[in-house]
C-alpha positions as CSV (number, residue, x, y, z in Angstrom):
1,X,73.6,75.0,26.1
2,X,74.0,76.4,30.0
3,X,70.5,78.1,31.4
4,X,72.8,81.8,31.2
5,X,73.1,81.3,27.5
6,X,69.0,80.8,27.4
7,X,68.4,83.6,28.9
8,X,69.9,85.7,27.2
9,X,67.6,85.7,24.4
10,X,64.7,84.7,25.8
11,X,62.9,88.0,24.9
12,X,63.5,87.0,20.7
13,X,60.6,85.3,20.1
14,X,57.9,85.9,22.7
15,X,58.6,89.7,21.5
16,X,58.2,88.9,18.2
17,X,61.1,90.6,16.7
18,X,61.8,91.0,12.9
19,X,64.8,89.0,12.5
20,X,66.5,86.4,14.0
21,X,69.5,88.9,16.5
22,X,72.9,87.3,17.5
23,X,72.7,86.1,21.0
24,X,74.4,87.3,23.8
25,X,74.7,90.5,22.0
26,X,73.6,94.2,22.8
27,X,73.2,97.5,21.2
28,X,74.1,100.5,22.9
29,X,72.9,103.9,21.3
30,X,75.2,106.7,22.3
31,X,78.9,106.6,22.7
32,X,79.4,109.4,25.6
33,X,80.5,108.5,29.2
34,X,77.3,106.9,29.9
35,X,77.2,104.9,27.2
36,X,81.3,103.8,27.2
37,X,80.9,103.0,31.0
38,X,77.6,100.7,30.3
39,X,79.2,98.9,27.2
40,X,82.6,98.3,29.1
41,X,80.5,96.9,32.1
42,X,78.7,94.5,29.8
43,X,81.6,93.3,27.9
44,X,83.2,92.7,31.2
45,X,80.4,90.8,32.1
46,X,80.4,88.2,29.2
47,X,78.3,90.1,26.9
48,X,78.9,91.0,23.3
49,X,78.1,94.7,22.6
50,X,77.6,96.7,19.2
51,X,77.7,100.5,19.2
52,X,74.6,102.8,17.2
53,X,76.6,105.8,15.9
54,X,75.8,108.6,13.0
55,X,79.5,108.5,12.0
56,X,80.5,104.9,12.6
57,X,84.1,105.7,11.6
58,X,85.0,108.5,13.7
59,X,83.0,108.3,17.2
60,X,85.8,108.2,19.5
61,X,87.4,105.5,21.3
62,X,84.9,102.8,23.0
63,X,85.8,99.9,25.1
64,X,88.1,96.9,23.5
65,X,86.0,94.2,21.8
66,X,82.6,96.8,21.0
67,X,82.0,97.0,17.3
68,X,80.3,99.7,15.8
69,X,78.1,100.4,13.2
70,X,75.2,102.3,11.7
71,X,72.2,103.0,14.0
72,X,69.9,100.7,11.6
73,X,72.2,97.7,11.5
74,X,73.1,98.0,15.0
75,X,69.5,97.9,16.1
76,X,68.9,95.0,13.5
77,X,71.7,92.8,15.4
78,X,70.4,93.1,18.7
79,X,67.1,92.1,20.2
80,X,67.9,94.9,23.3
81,X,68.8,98.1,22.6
82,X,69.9,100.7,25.6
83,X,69.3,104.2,24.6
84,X,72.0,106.5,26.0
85,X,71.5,109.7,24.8
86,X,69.5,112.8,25.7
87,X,65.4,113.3,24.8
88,X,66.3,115.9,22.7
89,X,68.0,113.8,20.6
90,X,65.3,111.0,20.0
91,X,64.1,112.0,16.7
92,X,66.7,109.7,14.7
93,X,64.3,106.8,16.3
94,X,61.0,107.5,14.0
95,X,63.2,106.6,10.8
96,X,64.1,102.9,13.0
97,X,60.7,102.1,13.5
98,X,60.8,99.3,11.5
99,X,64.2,98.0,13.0
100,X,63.3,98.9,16.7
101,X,59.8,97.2,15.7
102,X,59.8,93.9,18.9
103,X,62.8,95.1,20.6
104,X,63.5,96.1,24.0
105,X,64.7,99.5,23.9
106,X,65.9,100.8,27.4
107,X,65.6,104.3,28.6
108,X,68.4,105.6,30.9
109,X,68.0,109.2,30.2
110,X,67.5,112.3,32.8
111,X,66.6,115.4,32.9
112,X,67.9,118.7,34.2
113,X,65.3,119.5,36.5
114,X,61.4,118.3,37.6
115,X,58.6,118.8,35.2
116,X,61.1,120.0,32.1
117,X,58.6,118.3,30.0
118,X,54.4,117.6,30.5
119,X,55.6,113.5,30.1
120,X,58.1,111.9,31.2
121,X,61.2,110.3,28.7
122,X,60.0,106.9,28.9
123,X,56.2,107.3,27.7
124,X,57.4,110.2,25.1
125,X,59.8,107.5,23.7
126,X,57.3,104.3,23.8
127,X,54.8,107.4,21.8
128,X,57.6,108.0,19.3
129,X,58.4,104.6,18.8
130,X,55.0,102.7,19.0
131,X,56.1,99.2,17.7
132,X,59.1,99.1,21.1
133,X,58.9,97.6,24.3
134,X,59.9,100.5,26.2
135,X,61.8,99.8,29.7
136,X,62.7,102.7,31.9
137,X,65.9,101.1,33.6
138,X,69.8,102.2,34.8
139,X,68.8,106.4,34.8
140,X,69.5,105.9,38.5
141,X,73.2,105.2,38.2
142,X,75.9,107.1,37.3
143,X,78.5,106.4,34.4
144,X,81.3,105.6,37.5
145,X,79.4,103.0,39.2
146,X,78.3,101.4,36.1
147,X,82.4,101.2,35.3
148,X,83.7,100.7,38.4
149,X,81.0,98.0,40.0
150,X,78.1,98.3,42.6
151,X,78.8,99.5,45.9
152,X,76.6,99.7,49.0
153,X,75.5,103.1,48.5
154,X,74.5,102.4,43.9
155,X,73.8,99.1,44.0
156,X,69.9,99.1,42.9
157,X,68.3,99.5,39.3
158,X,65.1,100.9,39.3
159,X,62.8,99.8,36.2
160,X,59.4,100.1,34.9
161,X,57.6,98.9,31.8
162,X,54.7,98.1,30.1
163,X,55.6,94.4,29.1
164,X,57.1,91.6,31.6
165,X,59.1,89.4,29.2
166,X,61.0,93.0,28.2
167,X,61.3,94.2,31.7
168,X,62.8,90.1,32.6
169,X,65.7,90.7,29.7
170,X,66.4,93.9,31.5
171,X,66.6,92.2,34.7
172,X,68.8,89.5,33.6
173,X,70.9,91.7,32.3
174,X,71.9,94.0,35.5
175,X,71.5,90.9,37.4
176,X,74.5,89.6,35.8
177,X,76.2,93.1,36.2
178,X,75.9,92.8,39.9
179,X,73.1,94.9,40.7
180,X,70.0,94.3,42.3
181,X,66.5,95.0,40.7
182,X,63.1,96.3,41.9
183,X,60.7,96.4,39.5
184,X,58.6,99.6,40.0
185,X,55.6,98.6,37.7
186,X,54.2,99.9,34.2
187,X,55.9,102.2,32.4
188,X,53.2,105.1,34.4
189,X,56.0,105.1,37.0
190,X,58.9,106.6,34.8
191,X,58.4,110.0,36.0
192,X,59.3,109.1,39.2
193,X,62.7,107.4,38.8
194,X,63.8,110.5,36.4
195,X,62.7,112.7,39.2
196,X,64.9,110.0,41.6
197,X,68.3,111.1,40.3
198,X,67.3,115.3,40.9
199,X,66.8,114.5,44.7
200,X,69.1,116.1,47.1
201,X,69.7,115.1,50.4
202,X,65.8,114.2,50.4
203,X,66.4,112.8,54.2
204,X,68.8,115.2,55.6
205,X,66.5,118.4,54.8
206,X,64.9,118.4,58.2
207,X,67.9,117.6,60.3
208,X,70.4,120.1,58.3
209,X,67.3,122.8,58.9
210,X,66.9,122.0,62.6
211,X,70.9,122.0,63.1
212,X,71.2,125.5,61.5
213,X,68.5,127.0,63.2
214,X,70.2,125.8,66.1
215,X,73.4,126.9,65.5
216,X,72.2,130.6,64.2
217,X,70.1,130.3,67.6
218,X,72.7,129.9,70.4
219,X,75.3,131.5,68.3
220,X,73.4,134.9,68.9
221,X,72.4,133.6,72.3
222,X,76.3,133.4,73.3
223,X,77.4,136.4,71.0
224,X,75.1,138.9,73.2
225,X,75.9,137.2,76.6
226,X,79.1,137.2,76.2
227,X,80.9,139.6,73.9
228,X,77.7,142.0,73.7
229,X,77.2,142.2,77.7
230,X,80.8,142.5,78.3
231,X,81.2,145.5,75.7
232,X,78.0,146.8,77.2
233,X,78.2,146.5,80.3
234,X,81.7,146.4,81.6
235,X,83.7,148.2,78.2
236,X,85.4,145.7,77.1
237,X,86.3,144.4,73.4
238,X,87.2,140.5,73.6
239,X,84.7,139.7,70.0
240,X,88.4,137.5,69.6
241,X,86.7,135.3,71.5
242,X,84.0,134.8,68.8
243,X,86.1,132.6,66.7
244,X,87.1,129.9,68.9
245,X,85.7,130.3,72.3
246,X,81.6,130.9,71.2
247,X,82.1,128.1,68.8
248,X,83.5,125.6,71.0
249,X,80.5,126.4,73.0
250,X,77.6,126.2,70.2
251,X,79.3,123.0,69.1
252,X,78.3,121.3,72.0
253,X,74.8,122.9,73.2
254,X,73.9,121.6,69.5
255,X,75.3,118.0,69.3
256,X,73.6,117.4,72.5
257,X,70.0,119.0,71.3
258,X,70.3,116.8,68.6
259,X,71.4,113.6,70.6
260,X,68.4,114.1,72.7
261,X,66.5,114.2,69.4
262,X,67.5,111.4,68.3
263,X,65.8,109.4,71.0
264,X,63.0,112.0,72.3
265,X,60.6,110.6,69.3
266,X,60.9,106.7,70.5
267,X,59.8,108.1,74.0
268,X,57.2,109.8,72.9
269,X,56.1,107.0,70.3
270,X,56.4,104.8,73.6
271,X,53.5,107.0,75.7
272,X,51.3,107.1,73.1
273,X,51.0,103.7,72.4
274,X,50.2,103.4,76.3
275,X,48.2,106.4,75.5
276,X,46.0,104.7,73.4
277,X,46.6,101.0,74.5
278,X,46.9,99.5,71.2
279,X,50.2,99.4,68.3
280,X,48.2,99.4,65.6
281,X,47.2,103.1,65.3
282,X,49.6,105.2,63.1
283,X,51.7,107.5,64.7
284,X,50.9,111.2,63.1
285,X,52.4,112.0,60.0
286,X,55.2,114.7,62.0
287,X,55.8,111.7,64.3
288,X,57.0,109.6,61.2
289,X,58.7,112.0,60.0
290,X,61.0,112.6,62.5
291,X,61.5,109.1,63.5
292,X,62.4,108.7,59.6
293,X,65.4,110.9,60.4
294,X,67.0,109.9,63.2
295,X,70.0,108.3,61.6
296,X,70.7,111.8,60.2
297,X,70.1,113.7,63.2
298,X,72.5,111.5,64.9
299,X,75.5,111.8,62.5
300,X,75.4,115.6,62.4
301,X,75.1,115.6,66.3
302,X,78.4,113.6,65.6
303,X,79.5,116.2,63.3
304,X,79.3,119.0,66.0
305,X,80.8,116.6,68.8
306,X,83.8,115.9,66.6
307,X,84.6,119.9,66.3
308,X,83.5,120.6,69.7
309,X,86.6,117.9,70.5
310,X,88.7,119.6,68.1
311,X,88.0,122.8,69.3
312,X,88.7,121.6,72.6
313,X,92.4,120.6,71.6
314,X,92.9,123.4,70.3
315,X,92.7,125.5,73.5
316,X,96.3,124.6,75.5
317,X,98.0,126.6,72.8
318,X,95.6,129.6,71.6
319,X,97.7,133.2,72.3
320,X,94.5,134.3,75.0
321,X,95.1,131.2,76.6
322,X,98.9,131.3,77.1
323,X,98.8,135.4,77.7
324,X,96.7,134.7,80.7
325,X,98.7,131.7,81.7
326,X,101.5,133.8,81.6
327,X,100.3,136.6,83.6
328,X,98.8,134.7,85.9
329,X,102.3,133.4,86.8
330,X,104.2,136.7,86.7
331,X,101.3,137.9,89.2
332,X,102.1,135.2,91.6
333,X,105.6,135.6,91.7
334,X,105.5,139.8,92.3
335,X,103.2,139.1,95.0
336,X,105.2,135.7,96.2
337,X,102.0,134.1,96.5
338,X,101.1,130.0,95.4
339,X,97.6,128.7,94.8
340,X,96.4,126.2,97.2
341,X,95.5,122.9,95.0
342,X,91.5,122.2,95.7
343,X,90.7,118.9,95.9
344,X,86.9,119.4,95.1
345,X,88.3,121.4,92.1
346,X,90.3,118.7,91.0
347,X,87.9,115.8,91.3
348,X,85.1,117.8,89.3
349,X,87.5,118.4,86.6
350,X,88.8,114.9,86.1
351,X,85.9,113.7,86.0
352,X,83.8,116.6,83.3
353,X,86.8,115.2,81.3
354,X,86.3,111.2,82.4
355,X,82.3,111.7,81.0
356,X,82.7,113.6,77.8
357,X,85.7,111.5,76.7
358,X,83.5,108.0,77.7
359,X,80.8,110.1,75.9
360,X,82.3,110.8,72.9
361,X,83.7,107.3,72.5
362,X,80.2,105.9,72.5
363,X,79.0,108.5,70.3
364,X,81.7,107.3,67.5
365,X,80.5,103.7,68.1
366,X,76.5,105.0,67.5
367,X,77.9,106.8,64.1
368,X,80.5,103.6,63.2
369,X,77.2,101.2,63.1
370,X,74.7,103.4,61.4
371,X,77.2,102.9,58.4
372,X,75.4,100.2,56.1
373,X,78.7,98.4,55.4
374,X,78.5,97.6,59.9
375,X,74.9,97.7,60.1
376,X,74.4,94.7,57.6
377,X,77.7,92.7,59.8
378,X,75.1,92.6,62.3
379,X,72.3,90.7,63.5
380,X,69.0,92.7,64.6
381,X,69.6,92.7,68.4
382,X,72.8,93.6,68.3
383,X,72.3,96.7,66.4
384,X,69.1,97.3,68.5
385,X,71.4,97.1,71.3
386,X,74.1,99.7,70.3
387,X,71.4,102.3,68.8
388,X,69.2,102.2,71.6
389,X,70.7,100.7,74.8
390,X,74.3,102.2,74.4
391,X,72.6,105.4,72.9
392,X,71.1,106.1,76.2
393,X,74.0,105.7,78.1
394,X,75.8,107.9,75.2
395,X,73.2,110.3,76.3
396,X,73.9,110.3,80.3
397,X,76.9,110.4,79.8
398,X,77.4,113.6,77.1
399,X,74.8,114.9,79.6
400,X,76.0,114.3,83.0
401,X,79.3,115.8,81.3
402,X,77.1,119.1,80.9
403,X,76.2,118.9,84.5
404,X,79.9,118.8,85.9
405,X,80.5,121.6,83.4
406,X,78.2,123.8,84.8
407,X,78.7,122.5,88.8
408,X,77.4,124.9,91.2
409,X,77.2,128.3,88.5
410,X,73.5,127.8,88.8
411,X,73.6,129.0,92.0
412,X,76.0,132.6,91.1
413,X,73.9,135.7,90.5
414,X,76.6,136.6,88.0
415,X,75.9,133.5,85.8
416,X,72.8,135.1,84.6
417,X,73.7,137.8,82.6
418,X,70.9,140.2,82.0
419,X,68.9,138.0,84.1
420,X,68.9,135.3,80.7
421,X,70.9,131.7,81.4
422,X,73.5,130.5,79.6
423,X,73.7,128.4,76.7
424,X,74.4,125.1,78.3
425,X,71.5,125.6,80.3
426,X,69.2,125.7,78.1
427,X,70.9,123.3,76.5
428,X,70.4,120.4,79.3
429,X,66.4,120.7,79.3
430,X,65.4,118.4,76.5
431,X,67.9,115.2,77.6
432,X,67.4,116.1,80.7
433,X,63.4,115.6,79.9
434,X,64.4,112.2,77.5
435,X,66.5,110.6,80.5
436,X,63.6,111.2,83.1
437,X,60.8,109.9,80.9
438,X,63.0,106.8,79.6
439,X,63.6,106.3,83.4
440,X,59.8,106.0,84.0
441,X,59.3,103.8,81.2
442,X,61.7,101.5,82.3
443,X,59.6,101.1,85.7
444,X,58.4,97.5,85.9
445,X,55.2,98.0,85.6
446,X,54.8,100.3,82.9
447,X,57.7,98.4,80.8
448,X,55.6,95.4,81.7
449,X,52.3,96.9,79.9
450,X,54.5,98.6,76.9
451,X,55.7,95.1,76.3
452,X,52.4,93.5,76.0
453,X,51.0,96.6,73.6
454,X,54.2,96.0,71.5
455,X,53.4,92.0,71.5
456,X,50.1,92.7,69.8
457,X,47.6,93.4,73.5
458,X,45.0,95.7,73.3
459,X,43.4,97.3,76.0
460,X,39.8,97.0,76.7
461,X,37.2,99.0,74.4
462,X,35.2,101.1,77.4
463,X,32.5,102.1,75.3
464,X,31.3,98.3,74.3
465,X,33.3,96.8,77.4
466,X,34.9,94.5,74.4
467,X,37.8,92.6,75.7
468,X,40.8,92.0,73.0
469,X,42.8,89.0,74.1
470,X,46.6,88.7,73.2
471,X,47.0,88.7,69.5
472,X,49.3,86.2,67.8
């Protein structure tokens, strides 16, 4: 007999069951899409798989090969049981006792919403059924990825239990699915993986909050300099303008806000381990936080990158753009006049176009390896060196692309309109602040001392003049 065969049934006796199940085979309890998807997955996986119903005769189709059969009998053939079906629903189990009495029965219910009930599924079910090895296991995947295979993104079951040899048959089991297992403990920790599934977007909360404020920020900011002032102060109506022209200039201000925030906490996580001359003090808990999120921040600066270059197409054939094209030309003509070409002019515009263009190309390769499917293709330096090493150059270059944007308007009276600057201004201060600090960190000597903190070094104790040698 191969070592797969053995275990297989290795929970049989060491959980004292009743009788003697078949081996190799499961019970499934529940024939809706959870339960068709987990019992297809199984028999595709070498298993042999009997169905729990009410009405044995007339509970649908299930996958080729199942058999079905009373809830009793089913849970007499099998030595693991997985419980598909909702808590509300778990009263038929007090009449199994006796046949669920040593078996593993597997919990892979959810809930609506947090705190629906004052325990969680798992513990209410091991209460109900007393003489069961409960194991909370598979509530974190969904009835597609069960049927279709893991991917990178629902490849882990979560699990929890109070007995080993029941959680290990539960292991072996979505090991030979494919999946990978962490074991989250006794069965205590149940609530917390039937909370897992109700999360959303736990990681992009601060990053989507900090891009809309953002966006609802310098969209006002342009709307009153621009549209406002002109109706205001010089009578005319051009809100047209708000559609395309205000957001292909919020697009940007934000994606490179958010660039710059991407690398603003590792800057400031560098001066405060100088600060403090030591690496093993925690950073404070906002600090975390926000280095936590980075990945996110990044994509959505992305996000507002790619419309601000869609945007950006879009211009060369807009009906403002080629009415004033068009005008321009008929005024020229009347007056049999022809505009000089400007050198200057020329070189500033190639290369505001050269910069965001190199910019933007960078930025796709920072979002193209933060994907887990490229991340994993590559070795830890290499990804250290696109994320943090090309990210700064993404940086000067989105910003220096700023910079030939604006050119010499800081210096025009007229640029400030009601005496406030505009958007892409404001815009420049934070990378502008990132790239001068990174600049002084990579200064010899303070690199030099940053390298040795990093490397374990401490500096010396004042107080008790204690000196900490180089740790190892």
């Amino acid at each position: 007999m191969s070592k797969e065969v053995k275990t297989e049934s290795v929970s049989l006796d060491p959980l004292g069951a009743a009788a003697a199940p078949e081996q190799g085979l499961l019970c499934i309890f529940g024939t809706g899409d959870m339960g068709r998807s987990l019992g297809q997955r199984l028999l595709q996986s070498g298993y042999k798989v009997v169905y729990g119903s009410r009405r044995p005769h007339s509970c649908g189709p299930l996958p080729q090969g199942a058999q079905v059969m009373s809830h009793a009998a089913a849970a007499q053939s099998a030595s693991v049981v997985f419980l598909c079906v909702h808590r509300e629903h778990y009263d038929f189990l007090e009449e199994l006792a006796l046949q669920l009495k040593g078996k593993v029965l597997v919990d892979v219910s959810n809930n609506l919403k947090k705190n629906l009930y004052p325990e969680a599924n798992a513990e209410y079910l091991q209460r109900l059924v007393p003489g069961a090895y409960v194991v909370k296991a598979f509530n974190t995947l969904s009835a597609w990825a069960l049927q279709n295979g893991p991917s990178d993104a629902n490849r882990q079951v979560f699990l929890c239990g109070n007995n080993a040899e029941a959680k290990q048959a539960v292991a072996e089991a979505a090991t030979k699915l494919c999946f990978s297992v962490l074991d989250r403990g006794s069965l205590s920790a149940a609530r917390e993986l039937e909370d897992f599934p109700l999360r959303l977007f736990p990681e992009w909360r601060l990053p989507l909050r900090i891009a809309v404020g953002l966006t609802a920020f310098f969209f006002f900011y342009v709307l009153i300099r621009d549209v406002i002032y002109a109706y205001v102060d010089q009578g005319k109506n051009i809100s047209f303008r708000i559609m395309v022209s205000l957001a292909n200039k919020v697009f940007p201000i934000v994606s490179l806000i958010m660039l710059a925030l991407c690398y603003l906490p590792g800057v400031i996580a560098a001066f405060l381990q100088l600060y403090r001359g030591t690496k093993y003090r925690r950073f404070p808990d906002w600090l975390d936080r926000w280095m936590l999120c980075r990945k996110q921040l990044g994509l959505l600066a992305l996000g507002f990158a790619s419309l601000h270059v869609l945007y950006t197409l879009l211009i060369p054939i807009r009906y403002y753009v080629r009415f004033k094209i068009a005008a321009s030309t008929i005024s020229q003509i009347k007056e049999n006049r022809t505009s000089e070409f400007d050198q200057t002019l020329a070189w500033r515009t190639d290369s505001y176009f050269s910069m965001g263009i190199l910019g933007f190309c960078l930025f796709l390769l920072l979002g193209i390896t933060s994907f887990p499917s490229v991340s994993n293709a590559l070795s830890w330096r290499e990804f250290s060196f696109i994320q943090s090493k090309l990210g700064y150059l993404t940086l000067f270059f989105c910003t220096f692309h700023t910079y030939l944007y604006g050119w010499d308007r800081f210096l025009r009276p007229s640029t400030y309109k009601w005496y406030t600057p505009p958007g892409y201004m404001l815009a420049l201060v934070v990378p502008s602040l990132v790239l001068i600090f990174k600049l002084l960190l990579l200064l010899p000597c303070v690199d030099r001392t940053l390298m040795r903190i990093r490397q374990g070094w401490e500096r010396c104790d004042v107080e008790d003049n204690s000196k900490k040698s180089l740790l190892t």
